[in-house]
MARBA-3410 file (N, C-alpha, C, O; in Angstrom, 1 decimal):
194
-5.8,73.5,-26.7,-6.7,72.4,-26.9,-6.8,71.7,-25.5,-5.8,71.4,-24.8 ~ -8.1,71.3,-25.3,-7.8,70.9,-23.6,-7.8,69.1,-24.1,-8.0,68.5,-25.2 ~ -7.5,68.5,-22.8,-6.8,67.3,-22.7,-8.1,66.2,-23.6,-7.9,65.2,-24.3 ~ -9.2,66.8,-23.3,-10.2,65.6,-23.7,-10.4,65.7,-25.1,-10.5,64.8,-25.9 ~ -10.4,67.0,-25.3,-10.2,67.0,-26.8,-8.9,66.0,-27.8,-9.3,65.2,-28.7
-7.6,66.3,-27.4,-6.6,66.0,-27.7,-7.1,64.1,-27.4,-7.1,63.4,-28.5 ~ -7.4,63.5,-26.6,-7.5,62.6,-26.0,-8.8,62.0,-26.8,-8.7,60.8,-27.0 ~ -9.6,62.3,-27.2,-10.9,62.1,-28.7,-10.3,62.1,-29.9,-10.8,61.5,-30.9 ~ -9.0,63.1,-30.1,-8.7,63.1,-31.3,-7.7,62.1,-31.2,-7.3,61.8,-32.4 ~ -6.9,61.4,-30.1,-5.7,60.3,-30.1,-6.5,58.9,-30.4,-6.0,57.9,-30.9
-8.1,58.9,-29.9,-9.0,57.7,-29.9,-9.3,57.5,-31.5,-9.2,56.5,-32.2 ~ -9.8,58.8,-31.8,-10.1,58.7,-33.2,-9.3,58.2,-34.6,-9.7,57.5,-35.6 ~ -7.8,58.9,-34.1,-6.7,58.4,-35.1,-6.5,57.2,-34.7,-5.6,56.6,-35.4 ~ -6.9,56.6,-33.7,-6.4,54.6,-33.3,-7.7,54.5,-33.8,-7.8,53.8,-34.8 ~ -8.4,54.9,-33.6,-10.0,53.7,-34.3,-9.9,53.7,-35.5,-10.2,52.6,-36.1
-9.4,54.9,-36.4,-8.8,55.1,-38.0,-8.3,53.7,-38.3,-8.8,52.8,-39.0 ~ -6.7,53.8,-37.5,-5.6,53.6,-37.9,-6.3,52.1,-37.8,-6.0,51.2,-38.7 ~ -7.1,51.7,-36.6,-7.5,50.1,-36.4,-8.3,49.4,-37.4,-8.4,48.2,-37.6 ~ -8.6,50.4,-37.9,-10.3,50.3,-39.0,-9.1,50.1,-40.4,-9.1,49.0,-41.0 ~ -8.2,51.0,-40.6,-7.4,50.8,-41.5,-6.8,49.6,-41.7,-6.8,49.1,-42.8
-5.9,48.9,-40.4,-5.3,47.7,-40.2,-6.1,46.5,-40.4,-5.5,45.6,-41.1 ~ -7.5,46.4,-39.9,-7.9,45.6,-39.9,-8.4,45.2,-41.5,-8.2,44.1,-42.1 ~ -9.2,46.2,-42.1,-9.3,46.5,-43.6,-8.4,45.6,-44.4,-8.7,44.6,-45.2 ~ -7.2,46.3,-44.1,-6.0,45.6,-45.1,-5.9,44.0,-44.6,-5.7,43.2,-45.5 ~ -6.0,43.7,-43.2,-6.2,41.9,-42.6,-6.9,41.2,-43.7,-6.6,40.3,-44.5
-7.9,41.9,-43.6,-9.4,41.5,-44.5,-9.0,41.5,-46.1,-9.2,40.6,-46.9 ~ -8.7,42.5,-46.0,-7.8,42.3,-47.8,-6.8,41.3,-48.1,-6.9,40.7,-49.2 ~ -5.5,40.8,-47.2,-5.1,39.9,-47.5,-5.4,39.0,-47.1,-4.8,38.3,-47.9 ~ -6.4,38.1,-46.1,-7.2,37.6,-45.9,-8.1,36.6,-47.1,-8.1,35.4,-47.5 ~ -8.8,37.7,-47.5,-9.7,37.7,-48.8,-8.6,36.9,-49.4,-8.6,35.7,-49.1
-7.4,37.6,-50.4,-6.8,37.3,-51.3,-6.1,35.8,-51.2,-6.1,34.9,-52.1 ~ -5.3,35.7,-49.7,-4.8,34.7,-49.3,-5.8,33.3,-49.6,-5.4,32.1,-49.6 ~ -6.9,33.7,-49.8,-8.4,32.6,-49.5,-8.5,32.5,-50.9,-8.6,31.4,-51.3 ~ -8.5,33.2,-51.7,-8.8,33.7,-53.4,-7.6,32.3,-53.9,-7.7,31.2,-54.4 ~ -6.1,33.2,-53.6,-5.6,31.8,-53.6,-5.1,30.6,-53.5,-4.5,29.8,-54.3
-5.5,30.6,-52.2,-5.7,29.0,-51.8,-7.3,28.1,-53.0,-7.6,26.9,-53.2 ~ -7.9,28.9,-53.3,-9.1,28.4,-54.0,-8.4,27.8,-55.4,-8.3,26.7,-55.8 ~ -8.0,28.9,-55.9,-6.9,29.2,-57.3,-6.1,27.8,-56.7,-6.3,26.8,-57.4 ~ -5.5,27.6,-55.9,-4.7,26.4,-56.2,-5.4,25.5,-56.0,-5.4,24.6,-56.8 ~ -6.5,25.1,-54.8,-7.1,24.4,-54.8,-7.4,23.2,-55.9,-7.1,22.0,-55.9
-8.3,24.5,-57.0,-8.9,23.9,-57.9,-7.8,23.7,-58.9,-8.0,22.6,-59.5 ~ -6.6,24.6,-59.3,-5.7,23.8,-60.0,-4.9,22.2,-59.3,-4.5,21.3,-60.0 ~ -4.9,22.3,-58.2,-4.8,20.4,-57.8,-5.7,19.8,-58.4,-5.3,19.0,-59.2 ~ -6.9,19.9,-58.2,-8.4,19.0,-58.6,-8.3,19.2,-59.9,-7.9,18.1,-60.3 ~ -8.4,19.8,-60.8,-8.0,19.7,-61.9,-6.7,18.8,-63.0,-6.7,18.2,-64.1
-5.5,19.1,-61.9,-4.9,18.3,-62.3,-5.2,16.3,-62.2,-5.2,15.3,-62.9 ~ -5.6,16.8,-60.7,-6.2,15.0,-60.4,-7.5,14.6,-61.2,-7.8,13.4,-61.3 ~ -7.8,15.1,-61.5,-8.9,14.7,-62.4,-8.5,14.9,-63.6,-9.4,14.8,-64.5 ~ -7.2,15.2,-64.0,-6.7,15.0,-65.7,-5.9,13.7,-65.8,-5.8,12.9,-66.7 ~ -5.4,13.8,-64.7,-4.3,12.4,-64.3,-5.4,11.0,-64.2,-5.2,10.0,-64.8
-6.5,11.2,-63.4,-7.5,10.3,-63.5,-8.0,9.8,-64.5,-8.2,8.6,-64.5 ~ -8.2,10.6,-65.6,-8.8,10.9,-66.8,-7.4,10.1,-67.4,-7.7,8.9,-67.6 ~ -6.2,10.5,-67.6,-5.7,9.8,-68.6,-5.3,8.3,-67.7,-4.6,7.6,-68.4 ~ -5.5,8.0,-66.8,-5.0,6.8,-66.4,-6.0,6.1,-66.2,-5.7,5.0,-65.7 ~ -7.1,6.3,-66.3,-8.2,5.5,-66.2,-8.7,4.3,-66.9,-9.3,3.3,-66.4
-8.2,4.5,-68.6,-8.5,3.5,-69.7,-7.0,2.6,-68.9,-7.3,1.5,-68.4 ~ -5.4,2.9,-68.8,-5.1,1.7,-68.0,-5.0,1.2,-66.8,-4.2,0.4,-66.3 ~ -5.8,1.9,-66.2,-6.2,1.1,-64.4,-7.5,-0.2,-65.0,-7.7,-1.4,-64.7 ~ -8.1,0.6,-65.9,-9.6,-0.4,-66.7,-8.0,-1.7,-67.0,-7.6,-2.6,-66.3 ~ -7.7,-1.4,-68.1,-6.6,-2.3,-69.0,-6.4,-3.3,-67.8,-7.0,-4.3,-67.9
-5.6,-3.2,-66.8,-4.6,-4.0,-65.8,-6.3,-4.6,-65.3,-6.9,-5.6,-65.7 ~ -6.6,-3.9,-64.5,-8.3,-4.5,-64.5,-8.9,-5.7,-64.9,-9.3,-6.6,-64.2 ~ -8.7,-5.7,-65.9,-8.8,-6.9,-67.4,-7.8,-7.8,-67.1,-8.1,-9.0,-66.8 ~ -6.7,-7.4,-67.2,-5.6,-8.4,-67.4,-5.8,-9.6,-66.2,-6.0,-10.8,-66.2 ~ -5.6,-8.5,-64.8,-5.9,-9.7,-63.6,-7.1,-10.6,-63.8,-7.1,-11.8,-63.7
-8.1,-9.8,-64.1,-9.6,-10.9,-63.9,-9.3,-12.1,-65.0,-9.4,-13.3,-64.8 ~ -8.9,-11.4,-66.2,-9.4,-12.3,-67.2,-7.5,-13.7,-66.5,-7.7,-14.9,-66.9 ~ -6.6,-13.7,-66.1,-5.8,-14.2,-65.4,-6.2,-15.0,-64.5,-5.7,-16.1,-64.4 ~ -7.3,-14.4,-63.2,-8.1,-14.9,-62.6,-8.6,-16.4,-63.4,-8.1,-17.5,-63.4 ~ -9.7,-15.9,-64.0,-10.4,-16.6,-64.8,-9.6,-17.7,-65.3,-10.2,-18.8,-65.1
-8.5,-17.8,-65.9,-8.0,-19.0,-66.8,-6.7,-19.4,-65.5,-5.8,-20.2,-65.9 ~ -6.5,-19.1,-64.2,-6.5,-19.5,-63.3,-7.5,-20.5,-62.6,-7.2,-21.5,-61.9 ~ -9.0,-19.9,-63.0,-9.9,-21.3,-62.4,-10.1,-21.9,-63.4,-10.9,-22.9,-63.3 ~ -9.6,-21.6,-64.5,-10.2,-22.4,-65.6,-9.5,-23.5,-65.3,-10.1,-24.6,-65.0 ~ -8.1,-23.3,-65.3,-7.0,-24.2,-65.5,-7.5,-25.2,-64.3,-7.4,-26.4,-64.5
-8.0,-24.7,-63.1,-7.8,-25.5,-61.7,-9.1,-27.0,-62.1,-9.2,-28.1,-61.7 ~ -9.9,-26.2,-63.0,-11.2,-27.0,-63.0,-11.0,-27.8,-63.8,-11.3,-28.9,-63.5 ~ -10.3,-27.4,-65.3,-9.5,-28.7,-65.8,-8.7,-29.7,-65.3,-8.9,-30.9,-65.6 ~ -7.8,-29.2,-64.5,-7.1,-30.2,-63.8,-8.0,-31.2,-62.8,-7.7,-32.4,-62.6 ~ -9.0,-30.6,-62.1,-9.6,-31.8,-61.3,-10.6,-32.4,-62.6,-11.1,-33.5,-62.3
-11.0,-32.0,-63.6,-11.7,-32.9,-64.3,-10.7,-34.1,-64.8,-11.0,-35.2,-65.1 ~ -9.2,-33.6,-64.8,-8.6,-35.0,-65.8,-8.3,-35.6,-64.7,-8.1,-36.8,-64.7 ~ -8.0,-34.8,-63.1,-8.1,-36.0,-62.2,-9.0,-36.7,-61.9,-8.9,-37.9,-62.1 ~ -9.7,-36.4,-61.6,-11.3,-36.9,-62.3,-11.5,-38.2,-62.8,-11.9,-39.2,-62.3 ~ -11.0,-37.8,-64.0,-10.9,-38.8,-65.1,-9.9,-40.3,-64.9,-10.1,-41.5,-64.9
-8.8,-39.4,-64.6,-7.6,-40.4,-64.2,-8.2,-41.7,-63.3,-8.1,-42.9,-63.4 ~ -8.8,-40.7,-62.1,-9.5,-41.5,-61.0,-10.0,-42.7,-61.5,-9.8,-43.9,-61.4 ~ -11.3,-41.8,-62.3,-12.0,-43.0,-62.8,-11.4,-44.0,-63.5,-11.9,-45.1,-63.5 ~ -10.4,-43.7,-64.1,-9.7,-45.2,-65.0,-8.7,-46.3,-63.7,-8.0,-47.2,-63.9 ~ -9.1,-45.7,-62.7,-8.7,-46.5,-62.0,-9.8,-47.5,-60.9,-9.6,-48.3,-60.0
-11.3,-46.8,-61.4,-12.3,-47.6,-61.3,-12.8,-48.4,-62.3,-13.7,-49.2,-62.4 ~ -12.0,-47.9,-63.2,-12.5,-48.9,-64.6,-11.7,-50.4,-64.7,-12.2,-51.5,-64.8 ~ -10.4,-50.1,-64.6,-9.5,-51.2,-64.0,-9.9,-51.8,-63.6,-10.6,-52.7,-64.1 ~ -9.7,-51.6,-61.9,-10.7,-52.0,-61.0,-11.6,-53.2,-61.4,-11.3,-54.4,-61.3 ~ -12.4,-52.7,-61.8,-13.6,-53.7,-62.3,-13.9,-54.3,-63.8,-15.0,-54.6,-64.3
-12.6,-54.4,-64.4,-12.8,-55.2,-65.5,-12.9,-56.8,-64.7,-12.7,-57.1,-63.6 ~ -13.2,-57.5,-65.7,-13.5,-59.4,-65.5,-12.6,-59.8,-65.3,-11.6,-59.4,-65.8 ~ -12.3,-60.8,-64.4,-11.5,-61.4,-63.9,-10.5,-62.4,-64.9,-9.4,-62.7,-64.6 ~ -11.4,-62.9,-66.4,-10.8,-63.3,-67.1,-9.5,-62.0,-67.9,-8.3,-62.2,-67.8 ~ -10.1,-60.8,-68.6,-9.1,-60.0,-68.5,-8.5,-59.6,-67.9,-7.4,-59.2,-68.4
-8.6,-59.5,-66.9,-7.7,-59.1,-65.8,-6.6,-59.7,-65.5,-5.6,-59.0,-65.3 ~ -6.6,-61.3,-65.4,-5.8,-62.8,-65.4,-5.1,-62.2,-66.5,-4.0,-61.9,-66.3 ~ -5.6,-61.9,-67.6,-4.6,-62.0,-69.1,-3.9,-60.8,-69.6,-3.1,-60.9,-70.5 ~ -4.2,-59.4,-69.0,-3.2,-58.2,-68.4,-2.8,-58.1,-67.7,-2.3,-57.0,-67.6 ~ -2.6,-59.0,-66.6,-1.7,-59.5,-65.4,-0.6,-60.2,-66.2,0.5,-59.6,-66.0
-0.5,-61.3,-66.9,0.1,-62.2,-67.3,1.0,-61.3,-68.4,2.2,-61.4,-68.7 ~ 0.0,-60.6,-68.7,1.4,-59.3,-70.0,2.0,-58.8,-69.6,3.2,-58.7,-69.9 ~ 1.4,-57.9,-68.3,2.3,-57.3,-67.9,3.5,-58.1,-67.0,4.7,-57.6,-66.8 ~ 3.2,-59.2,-66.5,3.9,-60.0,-65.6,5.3,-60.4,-66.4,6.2,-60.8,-65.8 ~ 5.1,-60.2,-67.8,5.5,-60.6,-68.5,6.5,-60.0,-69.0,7.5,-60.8,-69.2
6.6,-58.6,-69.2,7.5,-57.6,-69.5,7.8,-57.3,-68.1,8.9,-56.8,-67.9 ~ 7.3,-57.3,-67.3,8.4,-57.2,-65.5,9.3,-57.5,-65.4,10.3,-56.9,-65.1 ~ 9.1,-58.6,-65.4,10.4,-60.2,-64.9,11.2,-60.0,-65.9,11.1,-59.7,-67.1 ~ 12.2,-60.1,-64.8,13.4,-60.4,-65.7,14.2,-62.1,-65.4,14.6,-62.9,-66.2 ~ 14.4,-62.1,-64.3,15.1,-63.8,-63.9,14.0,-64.4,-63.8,14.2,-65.6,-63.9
12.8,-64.2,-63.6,11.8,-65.1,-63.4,11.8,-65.8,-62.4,11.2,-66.8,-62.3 ~ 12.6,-65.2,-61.5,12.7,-65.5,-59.9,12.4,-64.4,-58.8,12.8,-64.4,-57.6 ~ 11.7,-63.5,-59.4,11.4,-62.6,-58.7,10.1,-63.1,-57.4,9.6,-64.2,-57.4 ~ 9.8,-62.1,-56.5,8.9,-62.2,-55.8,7.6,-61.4,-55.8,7.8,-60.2,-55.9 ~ 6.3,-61.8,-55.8,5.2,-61.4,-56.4,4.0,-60.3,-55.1,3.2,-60.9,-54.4
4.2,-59.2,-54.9,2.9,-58.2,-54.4,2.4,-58.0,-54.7,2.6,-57.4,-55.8 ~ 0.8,-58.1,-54.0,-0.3,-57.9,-54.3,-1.0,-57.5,-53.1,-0.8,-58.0,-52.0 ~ -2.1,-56.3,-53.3,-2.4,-56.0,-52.6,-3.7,-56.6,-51.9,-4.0,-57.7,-52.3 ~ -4.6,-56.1,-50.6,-4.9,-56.6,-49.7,-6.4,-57.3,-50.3,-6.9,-58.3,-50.1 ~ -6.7,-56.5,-51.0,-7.7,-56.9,-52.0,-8.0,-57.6,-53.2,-9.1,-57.8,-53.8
-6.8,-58.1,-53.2,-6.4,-58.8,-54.5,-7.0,-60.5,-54.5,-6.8,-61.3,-53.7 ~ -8.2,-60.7,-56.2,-9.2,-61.7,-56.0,-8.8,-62.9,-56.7,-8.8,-64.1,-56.5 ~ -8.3,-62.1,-57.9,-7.6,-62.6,-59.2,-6.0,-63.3,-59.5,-5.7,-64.1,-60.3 ~ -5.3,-62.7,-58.5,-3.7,-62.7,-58.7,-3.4,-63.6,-56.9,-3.2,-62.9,-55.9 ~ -3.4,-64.9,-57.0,-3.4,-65.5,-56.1,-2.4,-66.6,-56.2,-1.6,-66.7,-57.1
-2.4,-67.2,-55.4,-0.9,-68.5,-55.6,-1.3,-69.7,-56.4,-0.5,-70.5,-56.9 ~ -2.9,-69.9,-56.6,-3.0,-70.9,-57.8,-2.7,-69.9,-59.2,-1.6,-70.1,-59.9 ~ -3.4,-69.0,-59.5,-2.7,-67.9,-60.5,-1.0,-67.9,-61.0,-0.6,-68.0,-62.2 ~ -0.3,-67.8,-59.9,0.8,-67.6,-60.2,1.6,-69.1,-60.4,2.6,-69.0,-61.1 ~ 1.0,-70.5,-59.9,1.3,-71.6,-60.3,1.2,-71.6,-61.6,2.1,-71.6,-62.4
0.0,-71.5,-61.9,-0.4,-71.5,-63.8,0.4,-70.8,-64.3,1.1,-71.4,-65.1 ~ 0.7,-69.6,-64.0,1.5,-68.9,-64.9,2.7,-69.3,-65.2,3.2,-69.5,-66.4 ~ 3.7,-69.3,-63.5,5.0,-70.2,-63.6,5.1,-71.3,-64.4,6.1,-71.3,-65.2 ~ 4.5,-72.0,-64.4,4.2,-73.7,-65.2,4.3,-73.1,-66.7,5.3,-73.5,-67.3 ~ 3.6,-72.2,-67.3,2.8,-72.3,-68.6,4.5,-71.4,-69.3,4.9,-71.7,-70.4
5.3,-70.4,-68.4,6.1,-69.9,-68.9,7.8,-70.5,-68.4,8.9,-70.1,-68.9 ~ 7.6,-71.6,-67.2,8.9,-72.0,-67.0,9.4,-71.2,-66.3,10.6,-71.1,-66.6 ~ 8.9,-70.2,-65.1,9.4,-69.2,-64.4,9.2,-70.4,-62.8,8.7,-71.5,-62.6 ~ 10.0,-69.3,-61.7,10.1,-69.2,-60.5,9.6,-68.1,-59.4,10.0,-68.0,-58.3 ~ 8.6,-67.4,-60.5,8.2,-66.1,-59.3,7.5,-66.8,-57.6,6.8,-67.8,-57.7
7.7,-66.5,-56.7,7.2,-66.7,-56.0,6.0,-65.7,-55.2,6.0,-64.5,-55.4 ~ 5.3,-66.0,-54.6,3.8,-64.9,-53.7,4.9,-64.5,-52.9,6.0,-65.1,-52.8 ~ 4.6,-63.3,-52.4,4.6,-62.4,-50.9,3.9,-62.5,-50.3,2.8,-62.3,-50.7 ~ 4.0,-62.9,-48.6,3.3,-62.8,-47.4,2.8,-61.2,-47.5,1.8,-60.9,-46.9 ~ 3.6,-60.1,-48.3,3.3,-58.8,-47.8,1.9,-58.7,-48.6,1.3,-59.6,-49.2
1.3,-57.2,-48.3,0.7,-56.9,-48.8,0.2,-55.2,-49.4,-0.9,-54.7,-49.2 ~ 0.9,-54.9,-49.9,1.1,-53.4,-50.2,-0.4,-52.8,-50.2,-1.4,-53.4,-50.5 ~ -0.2,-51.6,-49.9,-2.0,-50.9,-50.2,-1.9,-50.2,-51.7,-1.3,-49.2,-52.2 ~ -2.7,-51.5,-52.3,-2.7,-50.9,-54.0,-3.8,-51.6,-54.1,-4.1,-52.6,-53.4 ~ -4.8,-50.6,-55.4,-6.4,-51.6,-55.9,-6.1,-52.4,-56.5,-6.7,-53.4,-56.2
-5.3,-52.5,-57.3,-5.0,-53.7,-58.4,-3.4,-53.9,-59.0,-2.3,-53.5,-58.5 ~ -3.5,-54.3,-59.6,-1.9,-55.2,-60.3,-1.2,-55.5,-59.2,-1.6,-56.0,-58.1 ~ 0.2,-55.1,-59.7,1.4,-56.1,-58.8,2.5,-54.8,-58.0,2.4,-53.6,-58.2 ~ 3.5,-55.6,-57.1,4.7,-55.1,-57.8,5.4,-56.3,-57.4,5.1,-57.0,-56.5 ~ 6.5,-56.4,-58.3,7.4,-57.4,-59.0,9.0,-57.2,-58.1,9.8,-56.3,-58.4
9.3,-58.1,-57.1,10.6,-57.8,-56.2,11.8,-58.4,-56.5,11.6,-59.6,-56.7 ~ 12.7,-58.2,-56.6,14.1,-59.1,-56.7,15.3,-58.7,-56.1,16.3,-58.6,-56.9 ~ 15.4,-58.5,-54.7,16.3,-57.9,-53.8,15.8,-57.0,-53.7,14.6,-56.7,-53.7 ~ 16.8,-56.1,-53.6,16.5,-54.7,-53.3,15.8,-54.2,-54.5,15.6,-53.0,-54.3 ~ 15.4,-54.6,-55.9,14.9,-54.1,-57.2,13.5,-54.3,-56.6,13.2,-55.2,-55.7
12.7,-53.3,-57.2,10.9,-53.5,-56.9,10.4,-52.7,-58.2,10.6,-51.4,-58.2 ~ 9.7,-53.4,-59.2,9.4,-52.8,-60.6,7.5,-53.0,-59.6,6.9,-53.8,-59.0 ~ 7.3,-51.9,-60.0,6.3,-50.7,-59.6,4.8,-51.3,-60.9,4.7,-50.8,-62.0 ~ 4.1,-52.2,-60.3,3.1,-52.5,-61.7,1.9,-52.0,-60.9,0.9,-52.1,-61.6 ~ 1.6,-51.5,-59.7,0.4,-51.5,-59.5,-0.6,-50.5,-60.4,-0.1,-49.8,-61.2
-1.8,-50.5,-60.2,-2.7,-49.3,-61.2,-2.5,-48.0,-61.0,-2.5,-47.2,-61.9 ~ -2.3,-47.8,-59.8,-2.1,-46.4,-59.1,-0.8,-45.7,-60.0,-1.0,-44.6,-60.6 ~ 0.8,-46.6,-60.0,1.6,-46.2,-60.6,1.7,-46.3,-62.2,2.7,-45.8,-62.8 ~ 0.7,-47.0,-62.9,0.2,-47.2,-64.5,-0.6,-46.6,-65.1,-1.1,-46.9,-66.1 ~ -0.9,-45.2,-64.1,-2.1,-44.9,-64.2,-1.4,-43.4,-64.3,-1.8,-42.5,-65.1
0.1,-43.2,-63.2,0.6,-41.8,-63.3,1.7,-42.5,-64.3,1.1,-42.5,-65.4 ~ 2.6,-43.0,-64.5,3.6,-43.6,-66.3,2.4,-43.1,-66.9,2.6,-41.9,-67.2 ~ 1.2,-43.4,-67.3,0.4,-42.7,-68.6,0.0,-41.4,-68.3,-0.1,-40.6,-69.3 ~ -0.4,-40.9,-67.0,-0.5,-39.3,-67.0,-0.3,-38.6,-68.5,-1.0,-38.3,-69.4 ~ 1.1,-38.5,-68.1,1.8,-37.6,-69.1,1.3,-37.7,-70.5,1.0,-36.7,-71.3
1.3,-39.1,-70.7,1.2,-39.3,-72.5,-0.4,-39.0,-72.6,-1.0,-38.4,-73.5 ~ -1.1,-39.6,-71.4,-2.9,-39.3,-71.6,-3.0,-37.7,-71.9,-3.2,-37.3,-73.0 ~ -3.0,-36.9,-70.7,-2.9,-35.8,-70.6,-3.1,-34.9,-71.7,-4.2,-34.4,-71.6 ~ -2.5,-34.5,-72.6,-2.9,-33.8,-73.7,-3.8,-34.3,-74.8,-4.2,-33.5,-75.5 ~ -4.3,-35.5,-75.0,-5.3,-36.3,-75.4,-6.5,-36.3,-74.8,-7.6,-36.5,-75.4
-6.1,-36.1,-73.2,-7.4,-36.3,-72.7,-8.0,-34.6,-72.6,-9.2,-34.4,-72.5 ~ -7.0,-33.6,-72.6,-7.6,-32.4,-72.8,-8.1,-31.9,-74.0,-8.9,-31.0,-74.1 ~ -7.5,-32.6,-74.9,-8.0,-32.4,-76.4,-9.8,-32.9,-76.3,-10.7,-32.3,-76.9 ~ -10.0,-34.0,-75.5,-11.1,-34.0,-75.7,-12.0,-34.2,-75.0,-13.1,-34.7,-75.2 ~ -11.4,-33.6,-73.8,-12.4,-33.2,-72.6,-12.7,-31.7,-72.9,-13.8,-31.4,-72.6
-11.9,-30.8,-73.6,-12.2,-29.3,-73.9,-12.1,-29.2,-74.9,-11.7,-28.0,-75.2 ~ -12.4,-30.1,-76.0,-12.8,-29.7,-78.1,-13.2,-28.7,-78.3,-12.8,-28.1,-79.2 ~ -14.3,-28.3,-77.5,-15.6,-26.8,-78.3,-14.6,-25.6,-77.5,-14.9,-24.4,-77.8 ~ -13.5,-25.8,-76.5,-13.2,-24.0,-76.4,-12.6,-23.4,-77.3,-12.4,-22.2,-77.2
END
């Protein structure tokens, strides 16, 4: 056999053997791809069963926060409406007549004192609760309260001093002592129809 022969037939069994090799590449190739698909789609499958059952409680929790939300602003909007409210009873105060006013001063002045030597604040505004006021009163009950040069920042009433004791009458502080007890009265019937 001469060389080029031998040398066509050594080309031919490599182009075989390459054609062969490469074939089988191709075949596991293929398969390797077949299953990576196969698992593929068994992931996606699974995620989309897991989805599927967890979806009604992702919705569920969903709900829970909003509607939480919700009676979070509910609550907030209540609260500024009875502050609101509160406020305004301290414009209602405020501007009752000076003859009632004189004569819920005098009650409450009334249950304050205790020695009847106390000293009398009133704030910067104050029209009604003055040193002829407190003459009358002294006189009519046999007390010794005296005025304060001070003048506390309050809209209305007092507060009542006797040393270091200071009984707390202004509106501002008669206004939070009833908070509490208003408070569920006043939501009863600031929110009746919910």
């Amino acid at each position: 056999m001469a060389l080029a022969d031998i040398r066509k037939k050594i080309e031919g069994e490599a182009a075989a053997k390459a054609e062969s090799i490469l074939a089988e590449a191709q075949r596991q190739a293929d398969e390797l791809s077949r299953q990576a698909e196969e698992e593929i789609a068994a992931v996606a499958a699974r995620y989309d069963k897991s989805l599927a059952d967890e979806t009604p409680e992702i919705k569920r929790r969903a709900t829970i926060v909003a509607n939480l939300d919700v009676a979070r602003l509910m609550l907030g909007a209540k609260r500024e409406l009875m502050d609101r409210a509160l406020d305004g009873s301290l414009d209602v105060l405020a501007s009752i007549d000076e003859k009632q006013y004189g004569s819920f001063m005098e009650k409450l002045l009334d249950k304050a004192a205790v020695t009847g030597e106390e000293e009398l604040l009133v704030g910067p505004e104050e029209k009604v609760l003055n040193a002829a006021w407190l003459d009358k009163y002294n006189a009519a009950r046999g007390k010794k309260i005296t005025m304060s040069s001070e003048h506390p920042a309050i809209r209305g009433g007092f507060i009542l001093r006797r040393g270091k004791i200071s009984e707390n009458c202004s509106f501002e502080t008669l206004v939070r002592w009833l908070r509490d007890d208003l408070e569920s009265d006043l939501t009863a019937r600031l929110f009746a129809d919910e």
